[in-house]
C-alpha positions as CSV (number, residue, x, y, z in Angstrom):
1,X,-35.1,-28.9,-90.1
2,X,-35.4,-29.6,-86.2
3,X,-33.7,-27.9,-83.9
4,X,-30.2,-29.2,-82.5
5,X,-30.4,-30.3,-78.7
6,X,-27.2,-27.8,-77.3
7,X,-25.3,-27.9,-73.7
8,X,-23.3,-25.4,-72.7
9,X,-21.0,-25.8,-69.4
10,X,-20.2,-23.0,-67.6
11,X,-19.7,-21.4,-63.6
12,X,-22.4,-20.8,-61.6
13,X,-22.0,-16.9,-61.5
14,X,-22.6,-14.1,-64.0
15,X,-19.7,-14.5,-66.6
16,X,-19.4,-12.3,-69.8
17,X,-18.2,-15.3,-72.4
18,X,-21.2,-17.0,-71.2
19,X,-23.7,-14.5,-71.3
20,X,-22.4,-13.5,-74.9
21,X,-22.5,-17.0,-76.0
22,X,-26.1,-17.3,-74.8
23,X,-26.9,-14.2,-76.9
24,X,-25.3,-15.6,-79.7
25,X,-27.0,-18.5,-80.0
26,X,-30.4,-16.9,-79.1
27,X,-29.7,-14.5,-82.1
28,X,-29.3,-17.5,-84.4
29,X,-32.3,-19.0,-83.3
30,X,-31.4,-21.9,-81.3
31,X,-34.4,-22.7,-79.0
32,X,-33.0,-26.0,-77.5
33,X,-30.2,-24.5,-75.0
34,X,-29.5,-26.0,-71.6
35,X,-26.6,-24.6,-69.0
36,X,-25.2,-26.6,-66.9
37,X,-23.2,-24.8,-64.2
38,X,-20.3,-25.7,-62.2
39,X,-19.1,-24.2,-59.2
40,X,-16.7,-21.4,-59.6
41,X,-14.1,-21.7,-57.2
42,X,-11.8,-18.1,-57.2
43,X,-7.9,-18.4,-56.1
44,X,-6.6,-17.1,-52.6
45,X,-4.5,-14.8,-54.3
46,X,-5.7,-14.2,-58.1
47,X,-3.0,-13.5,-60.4
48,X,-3.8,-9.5,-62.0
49,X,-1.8,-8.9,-64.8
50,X,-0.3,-5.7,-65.9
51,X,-2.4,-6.0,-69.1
52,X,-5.9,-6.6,-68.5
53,X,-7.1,-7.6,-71.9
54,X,-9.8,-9.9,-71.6
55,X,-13.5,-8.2,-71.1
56,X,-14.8,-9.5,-67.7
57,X,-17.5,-7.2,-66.6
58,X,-21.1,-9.1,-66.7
59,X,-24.2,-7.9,-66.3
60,X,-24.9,-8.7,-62.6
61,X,-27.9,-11.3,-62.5
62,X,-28.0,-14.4,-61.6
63,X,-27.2,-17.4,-64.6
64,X,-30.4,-19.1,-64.2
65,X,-32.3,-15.8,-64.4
66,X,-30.2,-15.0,-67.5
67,X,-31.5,-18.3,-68.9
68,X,-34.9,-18.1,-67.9
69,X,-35.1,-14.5,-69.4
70,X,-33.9,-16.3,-73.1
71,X,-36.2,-19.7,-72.4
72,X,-33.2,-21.6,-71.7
73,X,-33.5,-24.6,-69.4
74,X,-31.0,-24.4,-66.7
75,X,-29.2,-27.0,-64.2
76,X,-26.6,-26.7,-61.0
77,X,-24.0,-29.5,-61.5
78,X,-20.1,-30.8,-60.3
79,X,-17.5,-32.2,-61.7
80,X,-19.2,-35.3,-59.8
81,X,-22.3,-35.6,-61.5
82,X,-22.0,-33.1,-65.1
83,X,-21.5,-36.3,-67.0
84,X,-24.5,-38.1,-65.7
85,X,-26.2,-35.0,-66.2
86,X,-25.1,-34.8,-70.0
87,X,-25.9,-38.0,-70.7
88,X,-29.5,-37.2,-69.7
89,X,-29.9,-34.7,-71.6
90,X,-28.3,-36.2,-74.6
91,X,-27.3,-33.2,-76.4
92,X,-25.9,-32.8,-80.2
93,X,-23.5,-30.4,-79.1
94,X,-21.8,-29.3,-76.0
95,X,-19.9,-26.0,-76.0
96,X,-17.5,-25.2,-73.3
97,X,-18.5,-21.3,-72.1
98,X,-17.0,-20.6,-69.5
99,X,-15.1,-23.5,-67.3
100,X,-11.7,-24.7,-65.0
101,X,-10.3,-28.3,-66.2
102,X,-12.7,-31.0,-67.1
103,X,-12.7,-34.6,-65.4
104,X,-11.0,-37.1,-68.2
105,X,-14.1,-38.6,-68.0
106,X,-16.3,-35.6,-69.5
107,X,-14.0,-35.6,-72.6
108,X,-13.8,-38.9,-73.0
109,X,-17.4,-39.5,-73.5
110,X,-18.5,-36.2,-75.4
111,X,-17.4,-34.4,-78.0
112,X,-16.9,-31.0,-76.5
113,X,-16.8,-28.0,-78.5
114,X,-14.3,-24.9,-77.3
115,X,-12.5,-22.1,-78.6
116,X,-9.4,-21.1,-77.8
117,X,-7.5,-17.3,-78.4
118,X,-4.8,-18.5,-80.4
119,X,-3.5,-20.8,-83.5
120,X,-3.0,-24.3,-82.2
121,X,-0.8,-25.9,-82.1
122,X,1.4,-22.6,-82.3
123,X,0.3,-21.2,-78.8
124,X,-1.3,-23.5,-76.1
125,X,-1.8,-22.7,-72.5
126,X,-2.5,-19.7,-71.1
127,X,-1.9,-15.9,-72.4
128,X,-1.5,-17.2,-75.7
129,X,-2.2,-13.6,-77.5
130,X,0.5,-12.0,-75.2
131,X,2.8,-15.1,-75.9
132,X,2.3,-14.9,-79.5
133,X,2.9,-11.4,-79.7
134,X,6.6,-12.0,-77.8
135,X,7.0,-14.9,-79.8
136,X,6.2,-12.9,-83.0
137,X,3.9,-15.7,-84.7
138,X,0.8,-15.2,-85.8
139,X,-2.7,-14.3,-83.9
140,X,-5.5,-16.2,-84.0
141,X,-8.3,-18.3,-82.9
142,X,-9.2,-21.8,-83.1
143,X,-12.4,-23.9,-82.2
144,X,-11.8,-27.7,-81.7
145,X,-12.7,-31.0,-79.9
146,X,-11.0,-31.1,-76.3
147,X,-8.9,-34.1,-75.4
148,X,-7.1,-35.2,-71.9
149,X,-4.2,-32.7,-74.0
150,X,-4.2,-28.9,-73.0
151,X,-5.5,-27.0,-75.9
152,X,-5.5,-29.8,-78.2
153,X,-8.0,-32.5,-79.7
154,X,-9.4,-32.2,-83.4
155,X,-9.6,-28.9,-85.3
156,X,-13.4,-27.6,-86.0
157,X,-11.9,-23.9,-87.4
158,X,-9.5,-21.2,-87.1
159,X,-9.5,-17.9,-88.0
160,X,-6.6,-15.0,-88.7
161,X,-7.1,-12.2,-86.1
162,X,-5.6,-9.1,-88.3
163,X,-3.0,-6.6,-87.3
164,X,-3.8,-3.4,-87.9
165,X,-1.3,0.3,-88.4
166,X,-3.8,2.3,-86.2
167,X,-4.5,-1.1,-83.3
168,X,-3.6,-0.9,-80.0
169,X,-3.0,-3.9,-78.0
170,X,-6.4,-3.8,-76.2
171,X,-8.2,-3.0,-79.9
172,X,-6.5,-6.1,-81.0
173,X,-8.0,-7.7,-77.8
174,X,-11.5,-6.7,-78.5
175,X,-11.5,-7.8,-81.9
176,X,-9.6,-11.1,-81.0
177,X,-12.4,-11.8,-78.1
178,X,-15.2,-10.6,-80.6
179,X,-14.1,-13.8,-83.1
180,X,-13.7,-16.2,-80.6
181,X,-17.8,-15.7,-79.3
182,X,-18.8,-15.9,-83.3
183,X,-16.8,-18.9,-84.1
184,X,-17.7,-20.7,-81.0
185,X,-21.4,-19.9,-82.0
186,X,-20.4,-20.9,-85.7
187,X,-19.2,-24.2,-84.7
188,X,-22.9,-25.8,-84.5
189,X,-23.4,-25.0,-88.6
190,X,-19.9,-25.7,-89.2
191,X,-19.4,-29.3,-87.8
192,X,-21.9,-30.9,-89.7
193,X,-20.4,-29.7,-92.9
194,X,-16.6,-31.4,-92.3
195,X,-15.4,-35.0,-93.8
196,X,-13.0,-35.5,-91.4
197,X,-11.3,-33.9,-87.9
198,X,-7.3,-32.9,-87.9
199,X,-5.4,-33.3,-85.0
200,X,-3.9,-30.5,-83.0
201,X,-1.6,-32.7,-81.1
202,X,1.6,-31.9,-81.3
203,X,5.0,-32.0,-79.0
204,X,6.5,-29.2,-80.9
205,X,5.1,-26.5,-79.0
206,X,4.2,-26.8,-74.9
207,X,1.6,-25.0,-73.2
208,X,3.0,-21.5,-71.6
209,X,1.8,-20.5,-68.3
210,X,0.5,-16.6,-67.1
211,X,3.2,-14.3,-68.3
212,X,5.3,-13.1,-66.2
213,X,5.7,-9.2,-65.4
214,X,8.9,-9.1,-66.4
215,X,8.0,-10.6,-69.2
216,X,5.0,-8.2,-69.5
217,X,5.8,-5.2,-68.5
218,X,7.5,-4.8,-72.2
219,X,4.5,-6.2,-73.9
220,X,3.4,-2.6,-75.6
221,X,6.6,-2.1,-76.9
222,X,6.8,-5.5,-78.4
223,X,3.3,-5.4,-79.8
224,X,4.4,-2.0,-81.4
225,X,7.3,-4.3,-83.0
226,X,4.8,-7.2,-83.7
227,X,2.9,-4.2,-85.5
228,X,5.1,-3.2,-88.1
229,X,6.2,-6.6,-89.0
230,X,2.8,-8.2,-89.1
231,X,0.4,-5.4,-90.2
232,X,-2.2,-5.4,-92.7
């Protein structure tokens, strides 16, 4: 069986999803990788949370280096050029690894794979574990199609994150984040084997924005609540 032809789209500085991706799909024994990086912009003022809970510590060498070190081709792009660029290239798959918003024009024109840390269409936007944990439904994660529509598109798979009587919120963090780089690597056997592509549109639930702290500063004792009603 040949190899598939993968893209992945990510910043153009170390970044832990990326760099665990790449091993991911190194360890399956994809050979045909190329990482295209966009230009990481950072915020004036960053928002820091109360609750740090996603792991964001890389090791600290350059993304081209990274991909040189696995045999991985590698190319600097922009928003400007990344679909020209992808065209070229011509890839089976395109994984989203690490990115801001894509031009309409990206997703229009490729099926982009990403994963997302939550059930969609339950909780879209931002902070969705925190959000589902106040919102008491159930934790997830979900890999899908992207569309013009936040956290939407067609559903590739989703998985239960489980609750357990001895977690803490950061445990359930780890293991959360842990799914979402194994299911994102999954995706490339996965796709091939569905009929057909749900939709995760929906107008039920909107897309929440960064938690508030005074919204978060409670969220250990509701996740102690979430706990006992939703352990396993």
């Amino acid at each position: 069986m040949s190899q598939p032809k993968i893209a992945v789209i990510t910043y153009n500085v170390p970044h832990r999803k990326t760099q665990d991706v790449l091993n991911g799909l190194k360890a399956k024994g994809y050979e045909t990788v190329k990482v295209f990086a966009l230009p990481f912009v950072q915020r004036e003022n960053p928002f820091q949370p109360i609750y740090q809970h996603r792991p964001s510590k890389a090791i600290n060498i350059a993304i081209d280096v990274f991909c040189n070190h696995f045999g991985y081709e590698f190319d600097l792009t922009s928003v400007e050029t990344i679909s020209n660029q992808l065209s070229e290239y011509n890839a089976d798959y395109v994984i989203i690894a690490g990115a801001g918003l894509l031009p309409d024009e990206l997703v229009e024109n490729f099926k982009i794979i990403n994963t997302h840390p939550g059930f969609l269409p339950l909780t879209r936007g931002l902070d969705s574990l925190k959000w589902a944990i106040v919102k008491g439904v159930e934790i997830g994660v979900t890999t899908h199609f992207v569309d013009k529509e936040a956290d939407a598109g067609f559903l590739i798979e989703q998985q239960h994150i489980p609750v357990y009587e001895n977690d803490t919120f950061h445990l359930l963090a780890q293991r959360q984040y842990e799914t979402e780089i194994e299911m994102l690597v999954n995706s490339i056997e996965i796709i091939p084997t569905l009929s057909e592509y749900k939709s995760l549109s929906s107008s039920e639930y909107e897309a929440t924005r960064r938690m508030s702290k005074a919204i978060e500063k409670d969220l250990l004792i509701s996740f102690e609540a979430y706990k006992q009603k939703f352990k396993e």
